[in-house]
py3Dmol code that shows the C-alpha trace and the ligand (Angstrom):
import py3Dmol

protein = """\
ATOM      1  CA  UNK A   1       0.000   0.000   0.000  1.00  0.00           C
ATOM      2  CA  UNK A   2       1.492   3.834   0.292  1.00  0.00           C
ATOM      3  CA  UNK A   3       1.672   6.597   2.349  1.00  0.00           C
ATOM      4  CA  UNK A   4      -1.388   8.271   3.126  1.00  0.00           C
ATOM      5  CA  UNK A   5      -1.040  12.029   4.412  1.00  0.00           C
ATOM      6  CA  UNK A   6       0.204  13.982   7.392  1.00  0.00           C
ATOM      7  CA  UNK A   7      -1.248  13.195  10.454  1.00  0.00           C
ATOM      8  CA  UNK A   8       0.295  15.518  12.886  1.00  0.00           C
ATOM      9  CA  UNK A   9       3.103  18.216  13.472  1.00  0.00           C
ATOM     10  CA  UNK A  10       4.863  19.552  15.998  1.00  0.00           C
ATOM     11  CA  UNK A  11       5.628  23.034  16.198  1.00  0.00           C
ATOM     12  CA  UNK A  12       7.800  24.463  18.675  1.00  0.00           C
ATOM     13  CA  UNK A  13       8.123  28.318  19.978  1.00  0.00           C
ATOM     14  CA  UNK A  14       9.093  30.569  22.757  1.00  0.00           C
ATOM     15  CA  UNK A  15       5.474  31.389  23.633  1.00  0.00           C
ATOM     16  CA  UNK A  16       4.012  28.851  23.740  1.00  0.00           C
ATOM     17  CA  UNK A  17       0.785  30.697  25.467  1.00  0.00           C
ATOM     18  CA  UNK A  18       0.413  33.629  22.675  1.00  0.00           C
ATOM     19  CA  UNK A  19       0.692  30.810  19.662  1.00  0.00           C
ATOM     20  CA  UNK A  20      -1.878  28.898  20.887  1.00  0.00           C
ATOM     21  CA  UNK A  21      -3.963  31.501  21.660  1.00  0.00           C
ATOM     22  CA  UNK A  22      -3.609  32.415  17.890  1.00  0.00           C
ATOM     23  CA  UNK A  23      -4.332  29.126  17.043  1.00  0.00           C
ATOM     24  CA  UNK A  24      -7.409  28.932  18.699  1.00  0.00           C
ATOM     25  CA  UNK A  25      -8.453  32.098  16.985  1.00  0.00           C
ATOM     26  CA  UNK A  26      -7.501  30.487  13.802  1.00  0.00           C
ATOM     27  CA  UNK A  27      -9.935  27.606  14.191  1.00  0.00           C
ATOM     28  CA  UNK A  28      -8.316  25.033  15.461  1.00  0.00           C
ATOM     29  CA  UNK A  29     -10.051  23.426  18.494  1.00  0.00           C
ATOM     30  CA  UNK A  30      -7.761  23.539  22.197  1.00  0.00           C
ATOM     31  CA  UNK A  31      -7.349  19.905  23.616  1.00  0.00           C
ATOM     32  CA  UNK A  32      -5.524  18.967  26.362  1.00  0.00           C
ATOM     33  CA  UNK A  33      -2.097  20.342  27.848  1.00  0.00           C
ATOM     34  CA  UNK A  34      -0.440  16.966  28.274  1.00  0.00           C
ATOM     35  CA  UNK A  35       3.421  17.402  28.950  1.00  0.00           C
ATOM     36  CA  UNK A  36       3.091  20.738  28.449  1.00  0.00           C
ATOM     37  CA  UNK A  37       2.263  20.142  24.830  1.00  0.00           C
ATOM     38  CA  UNK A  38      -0.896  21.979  23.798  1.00  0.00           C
ATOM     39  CA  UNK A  39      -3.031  19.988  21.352  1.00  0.00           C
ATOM     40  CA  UNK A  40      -5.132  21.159  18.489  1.00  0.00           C
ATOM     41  CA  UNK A  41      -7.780  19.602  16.787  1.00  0.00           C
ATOM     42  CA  UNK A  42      -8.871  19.775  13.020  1.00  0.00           C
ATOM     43  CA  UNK A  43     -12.613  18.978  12.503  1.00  0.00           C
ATOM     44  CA  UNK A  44     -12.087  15.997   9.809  1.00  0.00           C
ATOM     45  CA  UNK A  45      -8.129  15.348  11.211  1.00  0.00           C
ATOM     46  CA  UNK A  46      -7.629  14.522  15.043  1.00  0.00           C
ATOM     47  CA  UNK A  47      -5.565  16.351  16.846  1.00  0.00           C
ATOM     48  CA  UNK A  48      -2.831  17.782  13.930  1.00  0.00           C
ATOM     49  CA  UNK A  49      -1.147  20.215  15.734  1.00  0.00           C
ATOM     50  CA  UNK A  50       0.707  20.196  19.041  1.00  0.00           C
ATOM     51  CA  UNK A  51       2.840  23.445  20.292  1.00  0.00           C
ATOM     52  CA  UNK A  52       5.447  22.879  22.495  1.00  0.00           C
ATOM     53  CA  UNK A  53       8.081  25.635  24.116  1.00  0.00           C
ATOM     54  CA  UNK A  54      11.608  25.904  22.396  1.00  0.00           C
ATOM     55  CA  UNK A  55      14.085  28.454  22.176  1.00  0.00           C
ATOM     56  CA  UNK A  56      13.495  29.756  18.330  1.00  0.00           C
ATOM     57  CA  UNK A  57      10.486  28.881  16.401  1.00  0.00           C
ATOM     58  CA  UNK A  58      10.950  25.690  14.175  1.00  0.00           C
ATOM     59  CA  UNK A  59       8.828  22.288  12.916  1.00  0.00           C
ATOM     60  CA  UNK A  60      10.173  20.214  16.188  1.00  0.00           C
ATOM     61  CA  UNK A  61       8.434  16.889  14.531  1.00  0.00           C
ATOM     62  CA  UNK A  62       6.041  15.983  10.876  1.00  0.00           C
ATOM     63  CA  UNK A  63       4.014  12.833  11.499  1.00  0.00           C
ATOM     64  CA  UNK A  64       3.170  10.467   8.352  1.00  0.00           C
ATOM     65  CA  UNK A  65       0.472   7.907   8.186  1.00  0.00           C
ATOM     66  CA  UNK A  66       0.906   4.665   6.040  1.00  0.00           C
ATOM     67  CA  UNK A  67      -1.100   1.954   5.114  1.00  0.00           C
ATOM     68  CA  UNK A  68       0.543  -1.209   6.749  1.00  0.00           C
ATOM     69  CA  UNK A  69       3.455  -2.594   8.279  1.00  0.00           C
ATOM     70  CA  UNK A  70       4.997  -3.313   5.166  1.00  0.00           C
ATOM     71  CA  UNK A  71       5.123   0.383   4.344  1.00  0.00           C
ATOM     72  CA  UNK A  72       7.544   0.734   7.429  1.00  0.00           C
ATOM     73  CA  UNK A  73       9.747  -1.976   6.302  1.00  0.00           C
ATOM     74  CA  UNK A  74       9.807  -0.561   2.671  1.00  0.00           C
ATOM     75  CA  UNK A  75      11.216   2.986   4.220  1.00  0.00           C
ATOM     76  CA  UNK A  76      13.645   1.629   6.494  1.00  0.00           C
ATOM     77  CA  UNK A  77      14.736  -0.070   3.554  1.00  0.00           C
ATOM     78  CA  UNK A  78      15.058   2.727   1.500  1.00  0.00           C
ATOM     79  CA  UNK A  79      16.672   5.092   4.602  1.00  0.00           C
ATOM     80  CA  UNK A  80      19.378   2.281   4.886  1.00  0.00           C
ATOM     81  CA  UNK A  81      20.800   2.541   1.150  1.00  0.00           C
ATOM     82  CA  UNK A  82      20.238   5.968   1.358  1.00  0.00           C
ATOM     83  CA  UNK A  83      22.199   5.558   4.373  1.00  0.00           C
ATOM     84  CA  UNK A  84      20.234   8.028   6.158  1.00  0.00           C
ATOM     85  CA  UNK A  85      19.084   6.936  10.137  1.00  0.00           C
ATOM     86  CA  UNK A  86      16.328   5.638  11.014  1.00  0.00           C
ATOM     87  CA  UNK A  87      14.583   3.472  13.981  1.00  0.00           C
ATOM     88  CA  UNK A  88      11.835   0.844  13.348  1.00  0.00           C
ATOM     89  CA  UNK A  89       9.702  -1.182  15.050  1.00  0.00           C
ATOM     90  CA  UNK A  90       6.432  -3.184  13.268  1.00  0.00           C
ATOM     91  CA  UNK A  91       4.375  -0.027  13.023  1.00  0.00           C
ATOM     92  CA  UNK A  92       6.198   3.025  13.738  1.00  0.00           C
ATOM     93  CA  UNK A  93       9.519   4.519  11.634  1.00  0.00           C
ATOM     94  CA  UNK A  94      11.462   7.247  13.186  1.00  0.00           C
ATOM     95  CA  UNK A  95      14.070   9.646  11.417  1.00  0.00           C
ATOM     96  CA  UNK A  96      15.281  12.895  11.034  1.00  0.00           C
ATOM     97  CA  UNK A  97      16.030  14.871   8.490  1.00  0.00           C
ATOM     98  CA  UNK A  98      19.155  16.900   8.997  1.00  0.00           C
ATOM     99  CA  UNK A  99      18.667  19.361   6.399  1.00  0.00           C
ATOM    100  CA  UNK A 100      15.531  20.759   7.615  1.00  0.00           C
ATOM    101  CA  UNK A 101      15.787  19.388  11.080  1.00  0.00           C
ATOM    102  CA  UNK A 102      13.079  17.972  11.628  1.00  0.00           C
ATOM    103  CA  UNK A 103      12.053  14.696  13.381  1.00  0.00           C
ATOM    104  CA  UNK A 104       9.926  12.548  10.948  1.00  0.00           C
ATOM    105  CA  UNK A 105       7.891   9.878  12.235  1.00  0.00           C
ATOM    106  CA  UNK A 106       5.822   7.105   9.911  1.00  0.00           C
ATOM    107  CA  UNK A 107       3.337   5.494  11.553  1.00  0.00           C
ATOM    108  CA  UNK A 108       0.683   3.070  10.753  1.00  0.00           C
ATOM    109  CA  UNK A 109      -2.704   4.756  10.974  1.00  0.00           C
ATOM    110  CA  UNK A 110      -6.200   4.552   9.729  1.00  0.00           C
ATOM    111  CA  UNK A 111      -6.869   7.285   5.894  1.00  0.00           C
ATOM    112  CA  UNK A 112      -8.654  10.233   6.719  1.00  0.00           C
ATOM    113  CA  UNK A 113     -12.021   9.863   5.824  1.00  0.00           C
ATOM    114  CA  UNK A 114     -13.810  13.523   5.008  1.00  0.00           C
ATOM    115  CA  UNK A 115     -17.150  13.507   4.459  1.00  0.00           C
ATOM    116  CA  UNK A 116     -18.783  14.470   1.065  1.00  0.00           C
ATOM    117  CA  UNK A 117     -18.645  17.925   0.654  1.00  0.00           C
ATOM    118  CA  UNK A 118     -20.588  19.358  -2.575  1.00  0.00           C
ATOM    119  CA  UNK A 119     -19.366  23.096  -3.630  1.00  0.00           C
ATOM    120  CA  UNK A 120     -21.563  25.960  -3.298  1.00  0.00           C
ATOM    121  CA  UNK A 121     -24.049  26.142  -6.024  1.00  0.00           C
ATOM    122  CA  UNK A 122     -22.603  29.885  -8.183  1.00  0.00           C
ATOM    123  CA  UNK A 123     -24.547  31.778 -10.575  1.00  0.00           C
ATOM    124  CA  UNK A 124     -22.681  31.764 -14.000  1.00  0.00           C
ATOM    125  CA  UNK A 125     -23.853  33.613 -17.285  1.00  0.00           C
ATOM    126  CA  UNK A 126     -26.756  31.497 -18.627  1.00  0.00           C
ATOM    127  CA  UNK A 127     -26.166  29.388 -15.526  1.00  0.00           C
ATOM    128  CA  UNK A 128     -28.532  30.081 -12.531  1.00  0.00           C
ATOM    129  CA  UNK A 129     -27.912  27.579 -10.115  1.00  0.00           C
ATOM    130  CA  UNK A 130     -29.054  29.388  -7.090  1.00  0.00           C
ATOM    131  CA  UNK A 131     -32.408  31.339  -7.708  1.00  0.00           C
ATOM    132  CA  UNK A 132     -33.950  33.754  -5.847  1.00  0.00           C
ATOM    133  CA  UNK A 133     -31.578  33.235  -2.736  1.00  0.00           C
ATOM    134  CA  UNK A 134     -28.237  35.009  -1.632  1.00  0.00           C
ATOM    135  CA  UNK A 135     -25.070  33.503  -1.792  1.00  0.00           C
ATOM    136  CA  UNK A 136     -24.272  30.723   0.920  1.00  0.00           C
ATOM    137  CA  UNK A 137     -20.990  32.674   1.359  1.00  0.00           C
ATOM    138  CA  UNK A 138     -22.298  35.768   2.856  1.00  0.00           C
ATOM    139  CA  UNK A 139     -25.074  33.665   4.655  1.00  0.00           C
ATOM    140  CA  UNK A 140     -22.630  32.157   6.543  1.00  0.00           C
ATOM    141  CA  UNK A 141     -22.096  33.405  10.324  1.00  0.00           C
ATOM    142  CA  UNK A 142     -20.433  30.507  11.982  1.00  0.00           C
ATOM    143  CA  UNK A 143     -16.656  30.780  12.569  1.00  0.00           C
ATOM    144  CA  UNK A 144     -14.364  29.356  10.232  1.00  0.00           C
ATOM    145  CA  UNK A 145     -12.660  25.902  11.272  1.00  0.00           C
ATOM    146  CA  UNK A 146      -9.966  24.125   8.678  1.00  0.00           C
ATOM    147  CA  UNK A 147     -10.746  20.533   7.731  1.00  0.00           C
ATOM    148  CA  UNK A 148      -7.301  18.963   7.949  1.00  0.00           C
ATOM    149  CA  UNK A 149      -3.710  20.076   7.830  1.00  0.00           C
ATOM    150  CA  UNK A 150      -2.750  20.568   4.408  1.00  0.00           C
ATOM    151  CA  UNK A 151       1.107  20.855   4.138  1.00  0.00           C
ATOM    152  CA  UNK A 152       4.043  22.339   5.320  1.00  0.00           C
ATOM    153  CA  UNK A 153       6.767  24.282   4.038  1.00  0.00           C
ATOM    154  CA  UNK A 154      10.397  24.063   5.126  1.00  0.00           C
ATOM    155  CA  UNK A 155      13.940  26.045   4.516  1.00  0.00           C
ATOM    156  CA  UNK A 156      16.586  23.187   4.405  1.00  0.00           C
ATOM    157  CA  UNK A 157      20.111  24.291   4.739  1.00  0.00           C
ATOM    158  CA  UNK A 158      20.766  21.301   2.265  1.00  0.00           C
ATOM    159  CA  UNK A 159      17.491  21.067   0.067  1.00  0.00           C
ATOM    160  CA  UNK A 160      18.528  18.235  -2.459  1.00  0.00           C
ATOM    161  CA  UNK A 161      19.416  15.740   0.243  1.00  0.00           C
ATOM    162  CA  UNK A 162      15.931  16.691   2.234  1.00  0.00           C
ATOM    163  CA  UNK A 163      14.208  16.072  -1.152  1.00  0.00           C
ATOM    164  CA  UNK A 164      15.984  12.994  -1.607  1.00  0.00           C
ATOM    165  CA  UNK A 165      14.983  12.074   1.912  1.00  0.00           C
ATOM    166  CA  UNK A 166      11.303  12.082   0.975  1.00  0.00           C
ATOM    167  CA  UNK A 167      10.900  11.292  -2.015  1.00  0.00           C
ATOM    168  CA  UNK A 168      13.990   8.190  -2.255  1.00  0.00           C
ATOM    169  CA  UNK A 169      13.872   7.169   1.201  1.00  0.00           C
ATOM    170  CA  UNK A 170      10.117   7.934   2.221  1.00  0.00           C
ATOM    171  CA  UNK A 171       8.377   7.221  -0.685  1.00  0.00           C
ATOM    172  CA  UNK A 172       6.608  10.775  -1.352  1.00  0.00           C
ATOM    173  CA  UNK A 173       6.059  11.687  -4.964  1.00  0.00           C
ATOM    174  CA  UNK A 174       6.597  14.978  -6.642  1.00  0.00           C
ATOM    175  CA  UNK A 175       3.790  17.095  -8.201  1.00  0.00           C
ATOM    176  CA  UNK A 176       5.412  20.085  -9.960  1.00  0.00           C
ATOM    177  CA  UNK A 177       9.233  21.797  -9.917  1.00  0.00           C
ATOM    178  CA  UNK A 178      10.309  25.080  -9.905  1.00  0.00           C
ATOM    179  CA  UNK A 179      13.716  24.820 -11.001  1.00  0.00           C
ATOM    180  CA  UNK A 180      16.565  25.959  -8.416  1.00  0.00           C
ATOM    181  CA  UNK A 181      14.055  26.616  -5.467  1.00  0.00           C
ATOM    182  CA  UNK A 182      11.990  23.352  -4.488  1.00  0.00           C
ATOM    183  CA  UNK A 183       9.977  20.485  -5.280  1.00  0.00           C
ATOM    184  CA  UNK A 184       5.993  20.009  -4.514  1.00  0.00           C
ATOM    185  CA  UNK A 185       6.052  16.346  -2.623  1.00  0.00           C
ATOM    186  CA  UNK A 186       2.868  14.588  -2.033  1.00  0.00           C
ATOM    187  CA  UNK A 187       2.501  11.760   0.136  1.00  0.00           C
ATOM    188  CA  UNK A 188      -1.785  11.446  -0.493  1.00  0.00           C
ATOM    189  CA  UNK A 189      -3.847  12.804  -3.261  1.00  0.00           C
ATOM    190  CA  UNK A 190      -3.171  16.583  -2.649  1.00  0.00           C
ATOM    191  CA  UNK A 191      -1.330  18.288  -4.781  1.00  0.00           C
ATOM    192  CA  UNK A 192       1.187  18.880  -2.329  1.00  0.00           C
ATOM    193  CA  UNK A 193       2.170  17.992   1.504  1.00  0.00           C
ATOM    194  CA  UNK A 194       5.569  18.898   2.048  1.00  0.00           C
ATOM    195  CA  UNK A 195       7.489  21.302   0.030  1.00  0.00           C
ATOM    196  CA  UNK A 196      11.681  22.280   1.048  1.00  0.00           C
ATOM    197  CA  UNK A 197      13.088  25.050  -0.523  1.00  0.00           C
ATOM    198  CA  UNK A 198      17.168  26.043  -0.023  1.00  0.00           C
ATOM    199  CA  UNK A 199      17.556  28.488   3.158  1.00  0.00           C
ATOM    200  CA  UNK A 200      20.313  29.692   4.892  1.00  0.00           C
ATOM    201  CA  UNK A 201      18.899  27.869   7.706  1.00  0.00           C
ATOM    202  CA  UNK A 202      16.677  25.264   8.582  1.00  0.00           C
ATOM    203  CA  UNK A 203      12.884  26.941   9.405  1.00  0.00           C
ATOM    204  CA  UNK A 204       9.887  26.752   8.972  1.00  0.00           C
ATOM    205  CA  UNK A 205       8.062  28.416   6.573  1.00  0.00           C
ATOM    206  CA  UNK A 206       4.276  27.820   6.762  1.00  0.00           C
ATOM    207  CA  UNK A 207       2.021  24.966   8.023  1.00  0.00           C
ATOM    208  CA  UNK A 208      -1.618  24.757   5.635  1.00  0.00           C
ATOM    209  CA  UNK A 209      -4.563  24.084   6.577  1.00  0.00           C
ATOM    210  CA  UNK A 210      -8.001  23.100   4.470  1.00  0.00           C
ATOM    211  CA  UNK A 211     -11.487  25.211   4.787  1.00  0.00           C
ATOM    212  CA  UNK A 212     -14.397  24.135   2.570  1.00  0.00           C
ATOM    213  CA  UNK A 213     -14.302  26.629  -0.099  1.00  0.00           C
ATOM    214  CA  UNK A 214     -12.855  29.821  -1.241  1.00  0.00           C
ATOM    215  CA  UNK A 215     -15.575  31.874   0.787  1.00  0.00           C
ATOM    216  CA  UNK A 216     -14.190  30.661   4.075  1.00  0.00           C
ATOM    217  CA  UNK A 217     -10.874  31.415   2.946  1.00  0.00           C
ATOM    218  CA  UNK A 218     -11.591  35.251   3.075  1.00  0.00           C
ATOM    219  CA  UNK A 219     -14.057  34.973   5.939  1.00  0.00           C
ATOM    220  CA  UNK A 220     -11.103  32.927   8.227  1.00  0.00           C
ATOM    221  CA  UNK A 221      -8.770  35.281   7.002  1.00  0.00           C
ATOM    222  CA  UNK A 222     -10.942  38.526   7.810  1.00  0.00           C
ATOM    223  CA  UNK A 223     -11.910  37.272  11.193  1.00  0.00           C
ATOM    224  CA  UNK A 224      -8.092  36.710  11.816  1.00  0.00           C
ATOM    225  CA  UNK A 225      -7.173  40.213  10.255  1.00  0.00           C
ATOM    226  CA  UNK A 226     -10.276  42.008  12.773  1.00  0.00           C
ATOM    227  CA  UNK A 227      -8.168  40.907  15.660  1.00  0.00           C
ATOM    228  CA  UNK A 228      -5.249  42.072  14.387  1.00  0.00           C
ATOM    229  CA  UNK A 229      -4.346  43.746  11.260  1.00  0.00           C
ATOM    230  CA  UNK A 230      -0.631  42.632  12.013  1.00  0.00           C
ATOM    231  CA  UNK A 231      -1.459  39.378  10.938  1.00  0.00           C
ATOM    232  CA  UNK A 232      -1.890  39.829   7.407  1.00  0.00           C
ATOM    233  CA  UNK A 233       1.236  38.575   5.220  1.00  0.00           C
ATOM    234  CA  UNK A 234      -0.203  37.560   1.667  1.00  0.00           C
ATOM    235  CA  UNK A 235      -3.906  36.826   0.458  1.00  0.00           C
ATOM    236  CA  UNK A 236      -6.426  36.959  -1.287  1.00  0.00           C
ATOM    237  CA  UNK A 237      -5.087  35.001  -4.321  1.00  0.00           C
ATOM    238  CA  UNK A 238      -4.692  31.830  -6.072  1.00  0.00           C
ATOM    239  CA  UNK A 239      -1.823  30.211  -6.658  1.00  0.00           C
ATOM    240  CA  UNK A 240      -0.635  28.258 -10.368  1.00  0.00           C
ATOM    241  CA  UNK A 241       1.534  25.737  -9.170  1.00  0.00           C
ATOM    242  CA  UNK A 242      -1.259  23.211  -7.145  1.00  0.00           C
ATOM    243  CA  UNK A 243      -4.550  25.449  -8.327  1.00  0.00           C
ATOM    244  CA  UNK A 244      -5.703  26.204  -4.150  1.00  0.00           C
ATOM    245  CA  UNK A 245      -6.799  29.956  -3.278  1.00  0.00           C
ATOM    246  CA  UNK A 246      -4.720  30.812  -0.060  1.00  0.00           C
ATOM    247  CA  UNK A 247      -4.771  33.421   2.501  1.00  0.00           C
ATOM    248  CA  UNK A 248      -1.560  33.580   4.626  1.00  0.00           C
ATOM    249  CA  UNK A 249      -1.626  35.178   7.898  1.00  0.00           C
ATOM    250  CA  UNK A 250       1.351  35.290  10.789  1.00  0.00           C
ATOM    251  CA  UNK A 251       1.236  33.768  14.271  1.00  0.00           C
ATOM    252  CA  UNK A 252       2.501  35.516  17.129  1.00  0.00           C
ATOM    253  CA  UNK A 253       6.100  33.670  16.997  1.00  0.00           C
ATOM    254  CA  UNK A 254       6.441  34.542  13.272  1.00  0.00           C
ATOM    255  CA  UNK A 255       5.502  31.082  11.400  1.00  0.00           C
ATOM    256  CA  UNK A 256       2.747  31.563   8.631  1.00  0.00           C
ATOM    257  CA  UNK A 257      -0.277  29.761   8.276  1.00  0.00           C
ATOM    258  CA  UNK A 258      -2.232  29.271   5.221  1.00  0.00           C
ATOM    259  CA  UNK A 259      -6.026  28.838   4.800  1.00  0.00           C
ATOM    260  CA  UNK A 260      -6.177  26.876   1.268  1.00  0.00           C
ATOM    261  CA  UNK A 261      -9.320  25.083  -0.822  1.00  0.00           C
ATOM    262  CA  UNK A 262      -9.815  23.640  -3.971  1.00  0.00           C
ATOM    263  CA  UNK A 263      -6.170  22.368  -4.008  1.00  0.00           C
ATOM    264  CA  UNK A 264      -5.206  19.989  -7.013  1.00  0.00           C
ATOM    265  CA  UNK A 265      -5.833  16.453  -5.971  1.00  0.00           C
ATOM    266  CA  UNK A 266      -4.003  13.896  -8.044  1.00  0.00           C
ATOM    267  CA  UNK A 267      -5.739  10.419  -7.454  1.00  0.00           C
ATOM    268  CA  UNK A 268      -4.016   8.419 -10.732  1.00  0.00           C
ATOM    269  CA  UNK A 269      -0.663   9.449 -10.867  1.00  0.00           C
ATOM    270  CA  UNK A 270      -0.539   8.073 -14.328  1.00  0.00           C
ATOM    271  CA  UNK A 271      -3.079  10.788 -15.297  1.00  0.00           C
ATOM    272  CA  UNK A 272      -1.051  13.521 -14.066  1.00  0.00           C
ATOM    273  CA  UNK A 273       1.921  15.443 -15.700  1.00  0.00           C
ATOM    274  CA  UNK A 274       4.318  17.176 -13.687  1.00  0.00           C
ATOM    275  CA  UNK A 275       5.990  20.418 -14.917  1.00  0.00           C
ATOM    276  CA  UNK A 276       8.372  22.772 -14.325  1.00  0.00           C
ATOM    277  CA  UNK A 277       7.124  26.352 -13.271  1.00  0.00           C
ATOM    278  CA  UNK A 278       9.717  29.472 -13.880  1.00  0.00           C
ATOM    279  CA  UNK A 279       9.003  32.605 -12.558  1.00  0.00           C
ATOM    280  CA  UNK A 280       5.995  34.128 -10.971  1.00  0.00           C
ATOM    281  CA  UNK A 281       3.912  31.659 -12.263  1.00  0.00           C
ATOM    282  CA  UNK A 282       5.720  29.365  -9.729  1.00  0.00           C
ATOM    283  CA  UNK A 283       4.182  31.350  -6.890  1.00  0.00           C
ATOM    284  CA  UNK A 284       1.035  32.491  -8.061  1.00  0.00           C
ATOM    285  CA  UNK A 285      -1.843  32.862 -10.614  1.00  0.00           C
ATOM    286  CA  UNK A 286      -3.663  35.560  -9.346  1.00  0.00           C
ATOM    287  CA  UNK A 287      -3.571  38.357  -6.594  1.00  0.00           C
ATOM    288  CA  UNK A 288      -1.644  41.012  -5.434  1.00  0.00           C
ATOM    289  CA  UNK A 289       1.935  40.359  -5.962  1.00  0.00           C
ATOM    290  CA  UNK A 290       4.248  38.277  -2.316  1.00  0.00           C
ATOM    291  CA  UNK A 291       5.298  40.928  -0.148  1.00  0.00           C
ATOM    292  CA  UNK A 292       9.282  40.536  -0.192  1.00  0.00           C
ATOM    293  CA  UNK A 293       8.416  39.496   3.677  1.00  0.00           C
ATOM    294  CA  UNK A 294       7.038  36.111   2.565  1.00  0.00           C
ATOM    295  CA  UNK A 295       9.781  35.439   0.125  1.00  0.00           C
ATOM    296  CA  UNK A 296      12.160  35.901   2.886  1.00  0.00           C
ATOM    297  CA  UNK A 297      10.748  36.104   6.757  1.00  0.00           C
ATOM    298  CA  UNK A 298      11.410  39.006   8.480  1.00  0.00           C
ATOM    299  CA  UNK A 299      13.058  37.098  11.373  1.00  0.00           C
ATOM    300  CA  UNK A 300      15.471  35.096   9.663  1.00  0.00           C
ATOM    301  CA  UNK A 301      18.217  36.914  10.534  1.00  0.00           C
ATOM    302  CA  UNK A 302      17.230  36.884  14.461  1.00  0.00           C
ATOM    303  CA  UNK A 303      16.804  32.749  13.964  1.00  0.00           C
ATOM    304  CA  UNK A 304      20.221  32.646  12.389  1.00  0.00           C
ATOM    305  CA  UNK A 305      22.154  34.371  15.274  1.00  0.00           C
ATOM    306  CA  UNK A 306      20.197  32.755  17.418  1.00  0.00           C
ATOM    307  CA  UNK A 307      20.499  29.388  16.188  1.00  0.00           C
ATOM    308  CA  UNK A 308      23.874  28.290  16.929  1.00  0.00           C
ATOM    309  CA  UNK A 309      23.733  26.163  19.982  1.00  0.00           C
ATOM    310  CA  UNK A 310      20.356  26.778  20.449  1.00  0.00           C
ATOM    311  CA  UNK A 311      17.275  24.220  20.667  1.00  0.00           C
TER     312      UNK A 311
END
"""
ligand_1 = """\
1
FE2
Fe 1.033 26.805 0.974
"""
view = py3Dmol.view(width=600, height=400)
view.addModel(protein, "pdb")
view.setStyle({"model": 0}, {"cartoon": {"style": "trace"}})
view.addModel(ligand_1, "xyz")
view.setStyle({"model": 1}, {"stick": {}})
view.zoomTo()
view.show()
């Protein structure tokens, strides 16, 4: 069988309490403080996210869910010619990818299961589909809570031996290039789930997370951007490379975090044709143009002198 999807990260920051506040605010449902690890719940996903206290921001730990046991054997396999490490036992592979250091775990686990979810009927020329009624988008008045955890982004300080890690040693395949900066990886039918570009230091760059259409995109986003205009980094647009509409926004600790939907979903991988993206086109389709801030984080400096010696 395969690899299925992320199941669960691990971020880790210096305040802890002002994250997870932020989190909470994105929609992302508080569980319990065990160790003191604070858990978050998707609605489709379990708990996805946990937030634990470490000296700089950084992804502490990227869970992966396979299909069976044999999946584990296949990737420590793999890890061993590739002569990376790894740990296994029957059900659970543990590595660590020194590039983007970041603890990877595989583990055995039961597919996400979302449940049917039709899109909003839309008015098109000669096409009434919703008559006589508003749109279900500004009908809406609940708050906005992501689906799943989409994907994350990562600066590697070596990025073709972290793409090699995935995609040689853990089996994740790749979607689209843009030469000299990364590789889209997908370990499940999105489009993408992990993607490393070259850094001057291992970082994270921003964790995704799915809403139901592109309506709650803006309405998550807005709600966010109410509470603090600060927030905003890059959205409303839609990007080429992977189709989704996103909305970034900043948490308190300086990670970014994406609402996405209508991502690219590649179910036969013989159907799909992956190409190489130059230029803008490899970072958007539509919207206003990245703020240099999201090209290159406004803290990476402070994470570089602060990350020799540091955890
Ligand atoms: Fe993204």
């Amino acid at each position: 069988m395969s690899l299925h999807g992320l199941t669960q990260i691990t971020i880790g920051v210096p305040n802890v309490a002002d994250t997870a506040g932020y989190y909470a605010e994105f929609g992302l449902d508080p569980t319990a403080i065990v160790d003191d690890a604070h858990g978050f719940t998707t609605t489709d996903g379990g708990e996805q996210l946990k937030l634990v206290s470490t000296a700089r921001r950084r992804l502490v730990e990227m869970r992966i869910g396979a299909d069976d046991p044999d999946d584990i054997a296949r990737i420590a396999a793999a890890l061993a010619r590739l002569e990376m490490p790894a740990q296994a036992d029957t059900m659970t592979l543990r590595s660590y990818d020194p590039g983007t250091e970041v603890n990877v775990v595989v583990e055995v686990a039961p597919r996400l299961a979302q449940r049917d979810t039709p899109p909003p009927a839309y008015n098109a020329p000669g096409h009434i589909s919703r008559p006589d009624t508003r749109a279900p988008g500004v009908l809406r008045d609940n708050r906005v809570q992501p689906r799943k955890l989409g994907h994350v982004v990562l600066g590697s300080t070596d990025q073709a031996t972290s793409q090699r890690f995935f995609t040689e040693g853990l089996g994740f395949k790749i979607s689209d290039t843009v030469p000299g900066l990364a590789a889209f990886m997908r370990c499940s039918t999105d489009h993408h789930n992990v993607l490393v570009q070259q850094a001057p230091l291992a970082f994270l760059h921003h964790t995704s997370w799915q809403v139901d259409d592109v309506d709650e995109v803006g309405r998550g986003a807005t709600a966010m951007l109410e509470k603090d205009p600060a927030r905003h980094v890059w959205g409303l647009g839609r990007h080429h490379v992977g189709s989704n509409f996103f909305w970034y926004l900043r948490d308190p600790a300086g990670n970014f975090s994406e609402y996405y939907s209508d991502l690219d979903c590649i179910v036969d991988d013989a159907l799909w044709t992956p190409q190489t993206w130059e230029g803008l086109r490899g970072l958007y389709n539509w919207g206003s143009p990245p703020p240099p801030s999201f090209l290159a984080p406004e803290d990476l400096a402070g994470l570089m002198a602060g990350a020799h010696g540091s955890a």
